[in-house]
C-alpha atoms as a printed R data frame, in Angstrom:
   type eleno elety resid chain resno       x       y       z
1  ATOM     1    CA   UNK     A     1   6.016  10.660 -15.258
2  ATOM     2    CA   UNK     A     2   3.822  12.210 -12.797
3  ATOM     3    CA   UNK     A     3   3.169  11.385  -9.147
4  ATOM     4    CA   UNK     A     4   0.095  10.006  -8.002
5  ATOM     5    CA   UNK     A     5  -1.331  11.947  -4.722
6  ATOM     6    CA   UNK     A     6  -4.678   9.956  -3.084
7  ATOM     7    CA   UNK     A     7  -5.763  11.933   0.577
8  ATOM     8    CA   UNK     A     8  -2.267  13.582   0.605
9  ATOM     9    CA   UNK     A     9  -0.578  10.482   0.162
10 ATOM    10    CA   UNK     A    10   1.897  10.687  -2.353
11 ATOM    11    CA   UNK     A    11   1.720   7.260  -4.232
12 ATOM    12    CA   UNK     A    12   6.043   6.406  -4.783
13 ATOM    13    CA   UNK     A    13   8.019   4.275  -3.028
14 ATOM    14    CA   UNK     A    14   9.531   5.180   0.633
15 ATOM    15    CA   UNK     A    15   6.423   7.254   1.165
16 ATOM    16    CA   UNK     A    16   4.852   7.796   4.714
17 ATOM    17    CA   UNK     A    17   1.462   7.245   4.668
18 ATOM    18    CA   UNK     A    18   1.101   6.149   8.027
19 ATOM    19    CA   UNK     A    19  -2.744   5.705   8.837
20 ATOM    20    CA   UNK     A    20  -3.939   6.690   4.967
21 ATOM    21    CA   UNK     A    21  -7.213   6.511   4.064
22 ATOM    22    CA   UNK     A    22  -6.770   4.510   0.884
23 ATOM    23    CA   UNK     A    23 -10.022   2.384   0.691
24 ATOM    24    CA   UNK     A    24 -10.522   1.894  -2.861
25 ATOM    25    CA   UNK     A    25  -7.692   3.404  -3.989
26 ATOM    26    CA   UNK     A    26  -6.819   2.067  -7.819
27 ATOM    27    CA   UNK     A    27  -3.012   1.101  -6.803
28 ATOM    28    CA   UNK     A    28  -2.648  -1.386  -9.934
29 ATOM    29    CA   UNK     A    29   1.549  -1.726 -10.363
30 ATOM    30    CA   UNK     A    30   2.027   0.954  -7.977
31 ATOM    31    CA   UNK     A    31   6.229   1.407  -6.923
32 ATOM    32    CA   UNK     A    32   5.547   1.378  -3.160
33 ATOM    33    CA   UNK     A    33   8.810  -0.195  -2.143
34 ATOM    34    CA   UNK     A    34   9.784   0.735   1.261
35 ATOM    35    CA   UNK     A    35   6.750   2.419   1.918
36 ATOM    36    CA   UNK     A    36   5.562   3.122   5.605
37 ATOM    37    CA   UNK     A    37   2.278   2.650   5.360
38 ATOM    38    CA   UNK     A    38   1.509   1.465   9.156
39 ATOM    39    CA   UNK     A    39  -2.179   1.325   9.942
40 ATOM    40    CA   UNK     A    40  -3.175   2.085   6.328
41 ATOM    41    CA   UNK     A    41  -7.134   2.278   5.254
42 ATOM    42    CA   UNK     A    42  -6.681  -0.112   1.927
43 ATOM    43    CA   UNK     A    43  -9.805  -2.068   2.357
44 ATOM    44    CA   UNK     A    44 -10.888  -2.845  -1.290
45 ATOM    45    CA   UNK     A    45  -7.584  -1.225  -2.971
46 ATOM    46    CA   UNK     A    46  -6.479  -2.822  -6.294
47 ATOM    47    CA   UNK     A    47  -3.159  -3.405  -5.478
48 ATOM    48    CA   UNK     A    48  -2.265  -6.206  -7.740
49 ATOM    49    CA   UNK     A    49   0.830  -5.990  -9.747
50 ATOM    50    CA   UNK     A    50   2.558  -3.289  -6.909
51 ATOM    51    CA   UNK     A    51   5.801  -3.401  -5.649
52 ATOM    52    CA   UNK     A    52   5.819  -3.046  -1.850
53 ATOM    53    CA   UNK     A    53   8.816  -5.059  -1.334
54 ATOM    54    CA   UNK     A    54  10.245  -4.017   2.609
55 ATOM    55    CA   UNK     A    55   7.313  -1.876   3.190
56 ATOM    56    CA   UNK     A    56   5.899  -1.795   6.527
57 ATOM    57    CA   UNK     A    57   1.522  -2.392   6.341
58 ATOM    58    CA   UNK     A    58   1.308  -3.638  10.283
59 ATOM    59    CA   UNK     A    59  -1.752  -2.905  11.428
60 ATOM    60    CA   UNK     A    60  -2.954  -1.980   7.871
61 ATOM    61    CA   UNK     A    61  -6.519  -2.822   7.051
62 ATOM    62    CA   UNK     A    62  -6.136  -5.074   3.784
63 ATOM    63    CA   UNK     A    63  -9.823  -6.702   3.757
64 ATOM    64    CA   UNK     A    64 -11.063  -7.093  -0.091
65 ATOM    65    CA   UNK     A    65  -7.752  -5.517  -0.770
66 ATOM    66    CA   UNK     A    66  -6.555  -7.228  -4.383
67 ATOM    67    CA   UNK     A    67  -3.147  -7.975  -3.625
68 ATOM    68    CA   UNK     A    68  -2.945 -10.519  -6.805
69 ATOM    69    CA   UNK     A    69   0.928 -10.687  -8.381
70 ATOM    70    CA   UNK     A    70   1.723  -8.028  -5.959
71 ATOM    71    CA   UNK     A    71   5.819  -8.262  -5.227
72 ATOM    72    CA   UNK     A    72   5.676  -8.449  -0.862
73 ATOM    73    CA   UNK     A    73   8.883  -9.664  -0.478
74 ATOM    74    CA   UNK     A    74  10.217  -8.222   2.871
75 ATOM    75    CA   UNK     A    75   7.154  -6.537   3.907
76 ATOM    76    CA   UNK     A    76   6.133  -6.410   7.281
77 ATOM    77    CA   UNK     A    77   2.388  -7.645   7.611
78 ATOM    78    CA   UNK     A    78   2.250  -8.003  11.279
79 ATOM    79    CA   UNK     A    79  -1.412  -7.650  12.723
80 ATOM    80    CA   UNK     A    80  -3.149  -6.896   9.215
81 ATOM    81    CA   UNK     A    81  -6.926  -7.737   8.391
């Protein structure tokens, strides 16, 4: 299975990411448990179905993001829009 790199982000969980331009980004069952991806860009990401159980999105920008069936369990979303 490959890896999934978007703006030198590599897409698997426990990445850091921190302050990723991932606006758009086509996330869709993405493993991004335990992910840092403080301050993230994910306006308008399709992140429904992904596993970001324990990973830390404060500050991320999640507007329009589609976070439907997504497994957040854990995850900090402290100060996210």
């Amino acid at each position: 299975m490959s890896t999934k790199t978007i703006n030198v982000c590599v897409i698997k969980a426990k990445t850091k990411c921190v302050k990723a331009n991932l606006k758009g980004a086509k996330l869709k069952g993405a493993n991004l448990n335990g992910a840092n991806l403080k301050g993230a860009k994910l306006k308008g990401a399709n992140l429904s179905g992904a596993k970001l159980k324990g990973a830390n999105l404060k500050g991320a920008k999640l507007f329009g993001a589609n976070l439907t069936r997504a497994n957040l369990k854990g995850a900090n979303l402290t100060n996210t829009n």
